[in-house]
N, CA, C and O atoms as a GROMACS GRO file, in nm:
protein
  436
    1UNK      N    1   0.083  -0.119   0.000
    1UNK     CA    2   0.000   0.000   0.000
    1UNK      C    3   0.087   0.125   0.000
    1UNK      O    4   0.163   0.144   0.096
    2UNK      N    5   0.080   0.238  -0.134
    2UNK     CA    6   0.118   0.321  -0.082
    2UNK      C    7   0.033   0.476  -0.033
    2UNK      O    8  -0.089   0.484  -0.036
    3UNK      N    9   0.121   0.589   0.010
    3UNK     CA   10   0.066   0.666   0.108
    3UNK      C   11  -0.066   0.718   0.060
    3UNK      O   12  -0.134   0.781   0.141
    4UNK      N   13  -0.119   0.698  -0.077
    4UNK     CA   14  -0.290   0.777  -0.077
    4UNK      C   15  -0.359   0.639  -0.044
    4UNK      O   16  -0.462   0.676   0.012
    5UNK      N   17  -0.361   0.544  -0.046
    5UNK     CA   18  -0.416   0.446  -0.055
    5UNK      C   19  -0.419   0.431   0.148
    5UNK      O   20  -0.514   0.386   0.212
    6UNK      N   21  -0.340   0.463   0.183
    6UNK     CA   22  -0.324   0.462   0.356
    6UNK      C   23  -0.413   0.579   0.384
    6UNK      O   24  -0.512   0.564   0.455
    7UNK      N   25  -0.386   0.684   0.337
    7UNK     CA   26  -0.515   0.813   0.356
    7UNK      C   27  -0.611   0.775   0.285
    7UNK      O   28  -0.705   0.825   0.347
    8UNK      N   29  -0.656   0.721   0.199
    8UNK     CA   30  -0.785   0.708   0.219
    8UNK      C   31  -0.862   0.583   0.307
    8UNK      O   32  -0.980   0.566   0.279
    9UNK      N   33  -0.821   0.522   0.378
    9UNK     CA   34  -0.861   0.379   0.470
    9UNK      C   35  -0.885   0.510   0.582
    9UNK      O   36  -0.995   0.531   0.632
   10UNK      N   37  -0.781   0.582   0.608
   10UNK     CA   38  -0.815   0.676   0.735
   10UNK      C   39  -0.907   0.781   0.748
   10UNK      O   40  -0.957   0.815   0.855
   11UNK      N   41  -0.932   0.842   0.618
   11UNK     CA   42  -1.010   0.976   0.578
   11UNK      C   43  -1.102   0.898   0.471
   11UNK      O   44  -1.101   0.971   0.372
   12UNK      N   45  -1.166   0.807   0.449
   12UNK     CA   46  -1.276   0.783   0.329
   12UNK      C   47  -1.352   0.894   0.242
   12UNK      O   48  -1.348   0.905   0.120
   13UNK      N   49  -1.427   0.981   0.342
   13UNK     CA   50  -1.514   1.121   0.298
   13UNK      C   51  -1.384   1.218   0.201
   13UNK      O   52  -1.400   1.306   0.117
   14UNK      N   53  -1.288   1.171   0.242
   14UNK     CA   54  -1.188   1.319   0.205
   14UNK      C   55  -1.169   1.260   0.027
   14UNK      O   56  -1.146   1.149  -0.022
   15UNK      N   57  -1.198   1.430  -0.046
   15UNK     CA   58  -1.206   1.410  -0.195
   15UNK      C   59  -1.070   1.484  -0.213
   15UNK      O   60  -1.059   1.603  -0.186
   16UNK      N   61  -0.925   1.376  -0.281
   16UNK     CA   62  -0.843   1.498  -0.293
   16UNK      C   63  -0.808   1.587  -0.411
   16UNK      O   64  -0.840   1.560  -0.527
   17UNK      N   65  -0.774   1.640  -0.393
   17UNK     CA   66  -0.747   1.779  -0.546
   17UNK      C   67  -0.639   1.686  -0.670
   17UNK      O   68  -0.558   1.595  -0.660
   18UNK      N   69  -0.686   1.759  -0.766
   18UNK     CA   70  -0.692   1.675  -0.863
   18UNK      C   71  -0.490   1.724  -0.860
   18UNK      O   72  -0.438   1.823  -0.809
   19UNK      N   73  -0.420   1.605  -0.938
   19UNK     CA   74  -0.318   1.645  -0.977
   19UNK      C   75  -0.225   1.758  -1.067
   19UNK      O   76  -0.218   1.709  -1.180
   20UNK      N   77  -0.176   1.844  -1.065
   20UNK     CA   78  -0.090   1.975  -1.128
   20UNK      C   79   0.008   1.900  -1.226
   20UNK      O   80   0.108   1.834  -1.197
   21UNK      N   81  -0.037   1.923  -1.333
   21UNK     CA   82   0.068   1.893  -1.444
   21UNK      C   83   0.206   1.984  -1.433
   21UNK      O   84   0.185   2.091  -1.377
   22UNK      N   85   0.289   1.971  -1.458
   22UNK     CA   86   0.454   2.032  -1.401
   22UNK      C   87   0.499   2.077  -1.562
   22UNK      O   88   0.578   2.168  -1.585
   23UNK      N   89   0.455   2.021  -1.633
   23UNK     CA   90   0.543   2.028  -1.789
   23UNK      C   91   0.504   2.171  -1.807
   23UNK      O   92   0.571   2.226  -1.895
   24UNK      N   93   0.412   2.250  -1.748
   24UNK     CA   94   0.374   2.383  -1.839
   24UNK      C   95   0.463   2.477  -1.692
   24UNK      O   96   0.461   2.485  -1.570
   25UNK      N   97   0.529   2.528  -1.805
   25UNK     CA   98   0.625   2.715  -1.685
   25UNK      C   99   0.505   2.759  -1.667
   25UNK      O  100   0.431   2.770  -1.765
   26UNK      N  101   0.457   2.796  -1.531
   26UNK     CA  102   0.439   2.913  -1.528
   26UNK      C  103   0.465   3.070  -1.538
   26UNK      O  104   0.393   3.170  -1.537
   27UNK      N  105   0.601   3.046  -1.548
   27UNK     CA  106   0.674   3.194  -1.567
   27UNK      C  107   0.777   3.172  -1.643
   27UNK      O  108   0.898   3.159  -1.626
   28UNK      N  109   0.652   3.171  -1.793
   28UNK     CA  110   0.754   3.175  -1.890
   28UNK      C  111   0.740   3.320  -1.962
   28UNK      O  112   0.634   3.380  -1.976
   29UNK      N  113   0.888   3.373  -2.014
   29UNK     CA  114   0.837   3.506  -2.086
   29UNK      C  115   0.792   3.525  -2.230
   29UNK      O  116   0.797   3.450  -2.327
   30UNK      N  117   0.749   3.639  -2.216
   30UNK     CA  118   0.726   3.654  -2.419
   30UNK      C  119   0.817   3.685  -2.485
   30UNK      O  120   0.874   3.793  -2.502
   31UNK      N  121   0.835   3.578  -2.528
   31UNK     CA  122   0.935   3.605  -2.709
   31UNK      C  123   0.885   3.725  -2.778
   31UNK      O  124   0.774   3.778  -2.778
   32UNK      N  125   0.982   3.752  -2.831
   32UNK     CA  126   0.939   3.882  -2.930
   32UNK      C  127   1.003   3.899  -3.035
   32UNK      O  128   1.125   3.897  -3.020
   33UNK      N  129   0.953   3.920  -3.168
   33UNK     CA  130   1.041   3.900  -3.298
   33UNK      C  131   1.142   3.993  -3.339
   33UNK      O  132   1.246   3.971  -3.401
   34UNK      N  133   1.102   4.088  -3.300
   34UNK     CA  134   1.236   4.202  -3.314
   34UNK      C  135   1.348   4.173  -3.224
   34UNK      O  136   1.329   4.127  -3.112
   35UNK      N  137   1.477   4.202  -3.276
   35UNK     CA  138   1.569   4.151  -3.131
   35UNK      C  139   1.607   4.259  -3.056
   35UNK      O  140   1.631   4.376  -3.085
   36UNK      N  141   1.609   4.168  -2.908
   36UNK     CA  142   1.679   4.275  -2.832
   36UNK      C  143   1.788   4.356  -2.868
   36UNK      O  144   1.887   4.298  -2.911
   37UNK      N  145   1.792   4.484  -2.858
   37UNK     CA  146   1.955   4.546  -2.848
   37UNK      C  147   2.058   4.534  -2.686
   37UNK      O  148   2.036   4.575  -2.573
   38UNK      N  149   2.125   4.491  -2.721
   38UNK     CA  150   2.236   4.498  -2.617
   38UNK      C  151   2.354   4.627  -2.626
   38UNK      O  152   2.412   4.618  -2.734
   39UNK      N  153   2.400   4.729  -2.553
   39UNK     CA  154   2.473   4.864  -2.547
   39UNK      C  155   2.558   4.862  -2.454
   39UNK      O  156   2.542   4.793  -2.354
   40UNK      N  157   2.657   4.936  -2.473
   40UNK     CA  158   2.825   4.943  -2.389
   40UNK      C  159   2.808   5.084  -2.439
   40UNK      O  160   2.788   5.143  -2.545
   41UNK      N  161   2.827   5.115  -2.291
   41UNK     CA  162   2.854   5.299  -2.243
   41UNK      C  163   2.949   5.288  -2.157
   41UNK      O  164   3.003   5.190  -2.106
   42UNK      N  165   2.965   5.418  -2.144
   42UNK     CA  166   3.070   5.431  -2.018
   42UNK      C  167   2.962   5.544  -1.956
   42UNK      O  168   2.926   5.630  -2.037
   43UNK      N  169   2.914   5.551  -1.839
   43UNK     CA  170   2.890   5.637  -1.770
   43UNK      C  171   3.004   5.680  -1.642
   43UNK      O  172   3.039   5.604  -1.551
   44UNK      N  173   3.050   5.823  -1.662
   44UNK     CA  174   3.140   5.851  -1.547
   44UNK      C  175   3.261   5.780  -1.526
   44UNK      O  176   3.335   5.775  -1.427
   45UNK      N  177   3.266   5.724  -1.642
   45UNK     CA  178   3.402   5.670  -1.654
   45UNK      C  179   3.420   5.498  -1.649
   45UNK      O  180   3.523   5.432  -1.670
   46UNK      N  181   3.284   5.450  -1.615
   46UNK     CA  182   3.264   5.316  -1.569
   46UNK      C  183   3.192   5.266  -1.677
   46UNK      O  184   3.106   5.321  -1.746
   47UNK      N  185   3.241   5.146  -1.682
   47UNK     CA  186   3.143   5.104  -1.812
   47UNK      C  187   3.018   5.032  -1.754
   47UNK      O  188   2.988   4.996  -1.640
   48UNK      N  189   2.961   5.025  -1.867
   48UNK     CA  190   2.767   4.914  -1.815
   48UNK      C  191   2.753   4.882  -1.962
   48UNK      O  192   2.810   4.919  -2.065
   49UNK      N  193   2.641   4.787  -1.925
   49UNK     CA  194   2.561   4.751  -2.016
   49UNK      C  195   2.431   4.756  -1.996
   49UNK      O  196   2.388   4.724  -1.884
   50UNK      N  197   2.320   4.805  -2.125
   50UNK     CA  198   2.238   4.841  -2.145
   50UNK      C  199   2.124   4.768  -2.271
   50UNK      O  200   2.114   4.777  -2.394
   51UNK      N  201   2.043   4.685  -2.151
   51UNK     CA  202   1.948   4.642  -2.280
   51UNK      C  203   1.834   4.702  -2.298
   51UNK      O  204   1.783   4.773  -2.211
   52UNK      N  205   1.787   4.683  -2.406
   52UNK     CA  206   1.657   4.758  -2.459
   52UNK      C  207   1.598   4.735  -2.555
   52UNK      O  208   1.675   4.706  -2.646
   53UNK      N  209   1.482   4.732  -2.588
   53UNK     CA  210   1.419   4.704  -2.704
   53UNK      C  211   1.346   4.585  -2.645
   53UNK      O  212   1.363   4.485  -2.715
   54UNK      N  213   1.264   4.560  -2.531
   54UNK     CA  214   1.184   4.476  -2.524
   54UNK      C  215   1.021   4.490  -2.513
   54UNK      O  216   0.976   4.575  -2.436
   55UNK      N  217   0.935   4.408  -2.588
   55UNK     CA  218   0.789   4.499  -2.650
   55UNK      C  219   0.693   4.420  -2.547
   55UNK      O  220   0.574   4.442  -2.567
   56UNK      N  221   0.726   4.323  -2.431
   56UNK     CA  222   0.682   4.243  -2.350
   56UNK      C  223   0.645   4.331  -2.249
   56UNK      O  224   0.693   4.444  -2.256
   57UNK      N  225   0.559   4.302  -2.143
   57UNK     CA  226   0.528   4.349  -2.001
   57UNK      C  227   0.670   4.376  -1.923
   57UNK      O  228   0.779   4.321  -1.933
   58UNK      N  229   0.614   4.506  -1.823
   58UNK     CA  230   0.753   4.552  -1.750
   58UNK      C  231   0.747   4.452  -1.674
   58UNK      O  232   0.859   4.401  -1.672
   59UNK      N  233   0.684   4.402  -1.615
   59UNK     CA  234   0.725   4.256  -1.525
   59UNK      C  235   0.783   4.154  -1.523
   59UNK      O  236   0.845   4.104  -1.429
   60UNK      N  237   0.757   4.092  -1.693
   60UNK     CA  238   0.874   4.010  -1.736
   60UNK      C  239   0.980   4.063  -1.750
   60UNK      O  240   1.072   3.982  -1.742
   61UNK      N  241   1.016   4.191  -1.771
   61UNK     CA  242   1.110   4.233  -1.814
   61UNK      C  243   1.225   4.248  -1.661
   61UNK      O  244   1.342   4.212  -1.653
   62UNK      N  245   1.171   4.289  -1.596
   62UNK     CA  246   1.203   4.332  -1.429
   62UNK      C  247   1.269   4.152  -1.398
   62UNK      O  248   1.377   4.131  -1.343
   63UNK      N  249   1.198   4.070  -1.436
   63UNK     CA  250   1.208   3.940  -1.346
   63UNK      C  251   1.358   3.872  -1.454
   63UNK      O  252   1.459   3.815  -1.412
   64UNK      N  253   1.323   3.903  -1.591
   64UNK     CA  254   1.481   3.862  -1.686
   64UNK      C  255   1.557   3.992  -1.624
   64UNK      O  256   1.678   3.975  -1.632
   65UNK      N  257   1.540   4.056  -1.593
   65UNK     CA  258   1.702   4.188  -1.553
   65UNK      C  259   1.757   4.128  -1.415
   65UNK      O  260   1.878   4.128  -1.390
   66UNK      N  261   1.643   4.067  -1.310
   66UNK     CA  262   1.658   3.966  -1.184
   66UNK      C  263   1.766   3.861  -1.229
   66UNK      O  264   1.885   3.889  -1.215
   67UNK      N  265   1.733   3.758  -1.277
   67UNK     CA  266   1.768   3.653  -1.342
   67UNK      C  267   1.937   3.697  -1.390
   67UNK      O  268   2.041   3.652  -1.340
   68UNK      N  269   1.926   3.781  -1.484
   68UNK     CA  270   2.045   3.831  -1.537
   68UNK      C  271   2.164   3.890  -1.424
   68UNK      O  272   2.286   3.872  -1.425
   69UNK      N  273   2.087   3.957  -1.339
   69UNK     CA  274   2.189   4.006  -1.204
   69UNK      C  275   2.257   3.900  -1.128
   69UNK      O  276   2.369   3.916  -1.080
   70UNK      N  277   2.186   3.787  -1.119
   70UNK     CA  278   2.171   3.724  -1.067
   70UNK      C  279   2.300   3.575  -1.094
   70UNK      O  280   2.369   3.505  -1.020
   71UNK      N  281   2.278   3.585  -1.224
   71UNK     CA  282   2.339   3.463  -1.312
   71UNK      C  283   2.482   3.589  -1.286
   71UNK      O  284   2.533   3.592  -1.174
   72UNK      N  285   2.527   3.667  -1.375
   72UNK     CA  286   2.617   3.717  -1.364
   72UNK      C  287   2.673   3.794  -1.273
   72UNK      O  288   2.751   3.883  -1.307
   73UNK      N  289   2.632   3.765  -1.098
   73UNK     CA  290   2.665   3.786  -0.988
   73UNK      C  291   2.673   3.974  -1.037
   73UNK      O  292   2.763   4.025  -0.971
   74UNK      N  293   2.631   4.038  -1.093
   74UNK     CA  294   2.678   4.192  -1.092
   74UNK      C  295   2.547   4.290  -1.028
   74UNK      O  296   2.440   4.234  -1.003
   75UNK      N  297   2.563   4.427  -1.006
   75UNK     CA  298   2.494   4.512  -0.962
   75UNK      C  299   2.401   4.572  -1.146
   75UNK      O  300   2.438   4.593  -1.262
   76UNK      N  301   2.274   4.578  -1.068
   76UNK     CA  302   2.209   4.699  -1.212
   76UNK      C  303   2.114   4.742  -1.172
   76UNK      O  304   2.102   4.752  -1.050
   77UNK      N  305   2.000   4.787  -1.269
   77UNK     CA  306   1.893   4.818  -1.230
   77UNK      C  307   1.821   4.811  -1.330
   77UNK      O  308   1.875   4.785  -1.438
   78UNK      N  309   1.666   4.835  -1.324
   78UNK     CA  310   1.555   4.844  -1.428
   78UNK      C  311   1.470   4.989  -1.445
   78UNK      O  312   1.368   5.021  -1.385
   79UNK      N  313   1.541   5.062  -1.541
   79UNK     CA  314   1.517   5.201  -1.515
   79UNK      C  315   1.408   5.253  -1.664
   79UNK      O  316   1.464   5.287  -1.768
   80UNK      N  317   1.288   5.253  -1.657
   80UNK     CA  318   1.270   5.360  -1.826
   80UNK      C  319   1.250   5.230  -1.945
   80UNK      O  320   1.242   5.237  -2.067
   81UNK      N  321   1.245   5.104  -1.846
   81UNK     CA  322   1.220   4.997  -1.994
   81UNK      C  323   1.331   4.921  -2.040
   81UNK      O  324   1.336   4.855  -2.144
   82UNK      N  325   1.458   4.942  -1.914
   82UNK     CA  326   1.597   4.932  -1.980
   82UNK      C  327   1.670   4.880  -1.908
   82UNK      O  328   1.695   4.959  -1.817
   83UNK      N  329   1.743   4.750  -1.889
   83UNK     CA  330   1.810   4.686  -1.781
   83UNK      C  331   1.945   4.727  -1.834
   83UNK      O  332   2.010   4.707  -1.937
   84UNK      N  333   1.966   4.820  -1.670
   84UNK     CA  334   2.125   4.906  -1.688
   84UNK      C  335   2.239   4.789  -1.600
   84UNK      O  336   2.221   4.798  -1.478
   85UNK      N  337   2.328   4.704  -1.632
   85UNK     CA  338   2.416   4.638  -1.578
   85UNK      C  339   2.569   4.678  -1.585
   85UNK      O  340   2.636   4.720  -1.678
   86UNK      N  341   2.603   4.646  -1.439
   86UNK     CA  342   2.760   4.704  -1.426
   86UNK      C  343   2.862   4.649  -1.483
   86UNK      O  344   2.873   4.528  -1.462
   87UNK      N  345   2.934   4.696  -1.543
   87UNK     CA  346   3.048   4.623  -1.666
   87UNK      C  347   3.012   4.572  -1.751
   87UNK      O  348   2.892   4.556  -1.772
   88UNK      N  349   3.126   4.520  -1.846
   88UNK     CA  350   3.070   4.497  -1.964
   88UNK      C  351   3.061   4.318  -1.962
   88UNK      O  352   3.156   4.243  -1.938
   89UNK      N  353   2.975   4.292  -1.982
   89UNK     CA  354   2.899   4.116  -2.045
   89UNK      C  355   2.828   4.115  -2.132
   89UNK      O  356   2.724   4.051  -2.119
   90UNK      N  357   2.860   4.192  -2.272
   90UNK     CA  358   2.792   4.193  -2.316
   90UNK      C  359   2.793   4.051  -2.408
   90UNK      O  360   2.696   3.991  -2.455
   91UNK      N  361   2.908   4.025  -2.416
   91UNK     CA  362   2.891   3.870  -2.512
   91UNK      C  363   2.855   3.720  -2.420
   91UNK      O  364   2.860   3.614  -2.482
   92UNK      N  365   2.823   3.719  -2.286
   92UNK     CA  366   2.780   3.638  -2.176
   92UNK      C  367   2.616   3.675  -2.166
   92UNK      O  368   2.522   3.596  -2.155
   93UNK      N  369   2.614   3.803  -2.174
   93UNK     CA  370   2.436   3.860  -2.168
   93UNK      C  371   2.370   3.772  -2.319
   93UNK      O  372   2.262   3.713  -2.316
   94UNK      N  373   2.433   3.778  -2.408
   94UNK     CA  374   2.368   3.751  -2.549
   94UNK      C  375   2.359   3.628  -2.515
   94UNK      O  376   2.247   3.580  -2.493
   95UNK      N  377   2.514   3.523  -2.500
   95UNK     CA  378   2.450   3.381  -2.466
   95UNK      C  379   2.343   3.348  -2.387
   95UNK      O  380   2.272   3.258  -2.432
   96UNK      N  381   2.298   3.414  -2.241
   96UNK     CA  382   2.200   3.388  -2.216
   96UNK      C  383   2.089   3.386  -2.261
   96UNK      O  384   1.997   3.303  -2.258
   97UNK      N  385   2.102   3.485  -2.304
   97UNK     CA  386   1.945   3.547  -2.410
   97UNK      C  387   1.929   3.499  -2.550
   97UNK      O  388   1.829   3.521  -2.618
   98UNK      N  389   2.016   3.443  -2.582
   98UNK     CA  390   1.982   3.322  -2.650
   98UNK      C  391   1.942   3.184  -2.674
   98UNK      O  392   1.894   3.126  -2.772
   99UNK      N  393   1.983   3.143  -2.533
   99UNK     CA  394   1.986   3.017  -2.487
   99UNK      C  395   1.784   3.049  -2.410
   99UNK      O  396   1.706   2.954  -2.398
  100UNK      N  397   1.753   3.160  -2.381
  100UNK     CA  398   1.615   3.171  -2.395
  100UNK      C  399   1.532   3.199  -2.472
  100UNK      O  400   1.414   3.230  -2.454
  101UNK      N  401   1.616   3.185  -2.600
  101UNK     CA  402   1.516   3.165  -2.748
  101UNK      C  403   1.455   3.341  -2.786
  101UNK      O  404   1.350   3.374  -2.841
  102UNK      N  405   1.577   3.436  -2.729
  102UNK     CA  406   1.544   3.549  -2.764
  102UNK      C  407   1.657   3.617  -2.912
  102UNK      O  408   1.777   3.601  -2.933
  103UNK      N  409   1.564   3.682  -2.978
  103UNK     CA  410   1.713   3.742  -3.037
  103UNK      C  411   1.791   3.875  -3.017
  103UNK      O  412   1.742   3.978  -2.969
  104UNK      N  413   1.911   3.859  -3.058
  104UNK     CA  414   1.980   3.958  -2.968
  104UNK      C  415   2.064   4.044  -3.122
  104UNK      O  416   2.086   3.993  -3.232
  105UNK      N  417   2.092   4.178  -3.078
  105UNK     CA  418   2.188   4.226  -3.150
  105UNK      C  419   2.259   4.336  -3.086
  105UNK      O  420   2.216   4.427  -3.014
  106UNK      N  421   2.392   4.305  -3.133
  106UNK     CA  422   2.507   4.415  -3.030
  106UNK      C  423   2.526   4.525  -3.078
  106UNK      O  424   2.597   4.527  -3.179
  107UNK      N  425   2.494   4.606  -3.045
  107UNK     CA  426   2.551   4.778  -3.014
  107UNK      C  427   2.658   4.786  -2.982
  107UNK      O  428   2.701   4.717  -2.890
  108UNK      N  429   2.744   4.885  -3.060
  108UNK     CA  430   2.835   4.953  -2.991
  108UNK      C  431   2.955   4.897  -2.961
  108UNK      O  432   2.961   4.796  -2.891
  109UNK      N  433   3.069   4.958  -3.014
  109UNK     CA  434   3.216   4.870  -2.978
  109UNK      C  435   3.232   4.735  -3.032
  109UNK      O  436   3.334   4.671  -3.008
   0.00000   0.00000   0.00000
């Protein structure tokens, strides 16, 4: 016997909730056919990187700039539609964002 088959000998009346399929993301983002731009500035003498060009909800967008901080251990922010990151990754940013089935094109330098 295993453990639903033991809960129900103990609980008979009890109806349980139906099973959650796992194969579907819930938090998956929107693709978008135009590609992202990826940008290298120097602000104040420091360099960043700057993406932009995404036509998706600011929320997805906020949660990939998360993700991205995150993966590449660095400081940024989500300012105006535009994930501003400290130094330059910009050819590590593209692999990612590729490897999530986005397309990418480089700006600058």
């Amino acid at each position: 016997m295993d453990l639903k088959d033991q809960l129900k000998n103990l609980f008979p009346e009890h109806v349980s909730e139906p099973e959650k399929d796992d194969t579907v993301e819930d938090n998956s983002i929107w693709l978008q056919d135009d590609p992202i731009l990826c940008k290298y500035e120097k602000r104040k003498g420091k360099p960043i990187t700057i993406i932009d060009g995404y036509n998706g909800s600011d929320a997805d967008f906020k949660q990939l700039a998360k993700e991205l901080k995150t993966t590449l251990s660095v400081g940024g922010s989500f300012k105006d539609g535009k994930i501003i990151l400290q130094g330059d990754y910009r050819d590590k940013i593209m692999a990612i964002l590729k490897t999530k089935g986005f397309n990418v094109k480089r700006v600058g330098g």
